[in-house]
C-alpha positions as CSV (number, residue, x, y, z in Angstrom):
1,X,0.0,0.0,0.0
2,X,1.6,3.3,-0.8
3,X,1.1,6.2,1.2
4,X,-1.5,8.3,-0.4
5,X,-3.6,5.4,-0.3
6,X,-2.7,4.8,3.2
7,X,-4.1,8.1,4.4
8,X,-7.0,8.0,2.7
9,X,-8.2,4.8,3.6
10,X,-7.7,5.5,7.4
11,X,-9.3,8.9,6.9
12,X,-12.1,7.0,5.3
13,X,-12.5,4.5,7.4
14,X,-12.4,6.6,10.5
15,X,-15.5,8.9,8.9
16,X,-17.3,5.4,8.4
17,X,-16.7,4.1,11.9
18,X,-18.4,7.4,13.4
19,X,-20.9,7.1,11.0
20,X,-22.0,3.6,11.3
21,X,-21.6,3.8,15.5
22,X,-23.8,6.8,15.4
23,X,-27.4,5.1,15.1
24,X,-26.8,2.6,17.7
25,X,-24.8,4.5,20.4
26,X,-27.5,7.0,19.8
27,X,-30.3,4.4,20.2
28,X,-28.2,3.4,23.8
29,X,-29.0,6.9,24.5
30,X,-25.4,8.6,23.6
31,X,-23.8,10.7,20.9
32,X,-20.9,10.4,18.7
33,X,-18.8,13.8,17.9
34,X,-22.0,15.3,19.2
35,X,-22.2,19.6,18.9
36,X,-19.8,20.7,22.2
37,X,-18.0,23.8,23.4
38,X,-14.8,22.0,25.1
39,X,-12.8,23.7,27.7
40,X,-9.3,22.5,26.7
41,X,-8.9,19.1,24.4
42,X,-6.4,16.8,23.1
43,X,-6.3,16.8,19.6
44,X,-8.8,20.0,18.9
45,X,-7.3,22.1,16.4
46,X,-10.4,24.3,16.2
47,X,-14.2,24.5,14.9
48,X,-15.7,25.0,11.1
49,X,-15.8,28.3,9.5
50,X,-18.7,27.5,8.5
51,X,-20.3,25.7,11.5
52,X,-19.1,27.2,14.7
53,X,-20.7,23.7,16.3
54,X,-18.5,21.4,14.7
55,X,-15.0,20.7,16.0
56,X,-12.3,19.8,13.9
57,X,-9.4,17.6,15.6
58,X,-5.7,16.2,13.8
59,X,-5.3,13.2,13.4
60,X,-1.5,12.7,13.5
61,X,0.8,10.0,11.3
62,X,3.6,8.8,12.4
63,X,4.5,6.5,9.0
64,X,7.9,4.9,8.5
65,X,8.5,4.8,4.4
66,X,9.9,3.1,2.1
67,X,11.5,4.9,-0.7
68,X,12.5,3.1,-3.5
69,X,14.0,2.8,-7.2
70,X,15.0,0.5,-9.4
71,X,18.0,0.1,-11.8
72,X,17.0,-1.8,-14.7
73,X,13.8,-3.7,-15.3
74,X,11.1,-1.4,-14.3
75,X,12.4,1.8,-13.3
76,X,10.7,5.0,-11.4
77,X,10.3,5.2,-7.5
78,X,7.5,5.0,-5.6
79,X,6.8,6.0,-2.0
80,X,5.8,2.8,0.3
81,X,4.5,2.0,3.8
82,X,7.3,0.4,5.5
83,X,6.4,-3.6,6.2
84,X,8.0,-4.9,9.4
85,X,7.5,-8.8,7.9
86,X,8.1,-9.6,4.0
87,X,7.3,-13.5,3.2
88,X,8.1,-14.7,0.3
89,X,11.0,-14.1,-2.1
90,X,11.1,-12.3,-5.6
91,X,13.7,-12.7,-7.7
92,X,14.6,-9.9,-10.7
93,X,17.5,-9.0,-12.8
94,X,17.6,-5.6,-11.7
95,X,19.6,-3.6,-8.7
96,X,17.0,-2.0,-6.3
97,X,18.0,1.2,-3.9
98,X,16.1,1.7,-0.4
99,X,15.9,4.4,1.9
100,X,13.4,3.9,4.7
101,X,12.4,7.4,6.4
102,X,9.9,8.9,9.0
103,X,7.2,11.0,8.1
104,X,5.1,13.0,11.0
105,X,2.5,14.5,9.7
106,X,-1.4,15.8,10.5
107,X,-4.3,16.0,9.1
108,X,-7.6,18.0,10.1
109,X,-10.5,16.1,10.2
110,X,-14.3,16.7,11.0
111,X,-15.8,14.3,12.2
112,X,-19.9,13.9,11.7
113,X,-21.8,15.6,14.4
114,X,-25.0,14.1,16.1
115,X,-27.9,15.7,14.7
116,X,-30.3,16.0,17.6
117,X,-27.5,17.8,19.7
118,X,-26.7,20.2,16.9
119,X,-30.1,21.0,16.5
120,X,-30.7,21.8,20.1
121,X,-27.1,24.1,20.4
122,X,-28.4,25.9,17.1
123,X,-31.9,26.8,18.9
124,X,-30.2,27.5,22.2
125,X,-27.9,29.7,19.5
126,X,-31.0,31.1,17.9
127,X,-32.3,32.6,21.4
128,X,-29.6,33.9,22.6
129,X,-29.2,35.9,19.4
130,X,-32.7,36.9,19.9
131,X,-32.8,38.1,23.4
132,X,-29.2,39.7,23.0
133,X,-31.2,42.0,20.2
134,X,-34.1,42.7,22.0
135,X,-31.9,43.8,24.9
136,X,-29.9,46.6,22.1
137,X,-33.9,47.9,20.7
138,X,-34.9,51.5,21.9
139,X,-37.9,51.3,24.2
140,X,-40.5,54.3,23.5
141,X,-41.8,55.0,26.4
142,X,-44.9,56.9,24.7
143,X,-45.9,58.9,21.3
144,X,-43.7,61.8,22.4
145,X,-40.6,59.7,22.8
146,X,-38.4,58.4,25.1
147,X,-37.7,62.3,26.7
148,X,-41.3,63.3,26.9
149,X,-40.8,65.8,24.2
């Protein structure tokens, strides 16, 4: 497997476990990645632009690689996730050159967010916005204003 498809298959299948756990945890009375304001977490890089609701955490790599080229036979070099056990044996006429390195990287990931809780924290939103204008409105105290003019 070479890395790009490394990545995104874990990306992938990360989405798809939240999503798949989310219907029964819910129906067990819980939430996956439900709407939150955290005080302080491990891994929170920050929320959506576009959805103040929805947190968005790294997901960190920590990938030994393979990098690798080949003299003769089929050449080019291609970027692969270091095995720690190889069975088998192939035999080629052709010289190969290895250099295994280690790649730290992260990724930003949002994770679905239960729907029931981020419908409740975008009501309780909804309100607060609400109240916080009526609070700013000019009262008139009468037809003649608010001085008694």
């Amino acid at each position: 497997m070479d890395l790009r498809e490394f990545v995104s298959a874990t990306l992938l299948q990360i989405v798809q476990g939240v999503a798949d756990s989310a219907t029964e945890i819910s129906a067990l009375g819980g939430a996956v990645s439900p709407a939150f304001h955290p005080h302080s977490s491990a891994g929170l890089l920050g929320r959506l632009k576009s959805d103040a609701s929805t947190p968005v955490y790294a997901v960190d790599f920590d990938v030994a690689v393979v990098a690798s080229s080949t003299i003769g036979g089929e050449a080019g070099a291609k970027l692969q996730i270091a095995t720690v056990l190889s069975i088998g044996a192939k035999g080629s006429g052709s010289e190969k050159d290895e250099t295994t390195s280690r790649i730290k990287f992260s990724v930003p990931l949002s994770l679905p967010v239960d729907k029931a809780s981020h419908e409740a924290g975008e009501e309780r939103r909804k309100a607060i916005e609400q109240r916080a204008q009526e609070a700013v409105q000019p009262r008139n105290t009468g037809p003649q204003g608010w001085m008694g003019n």
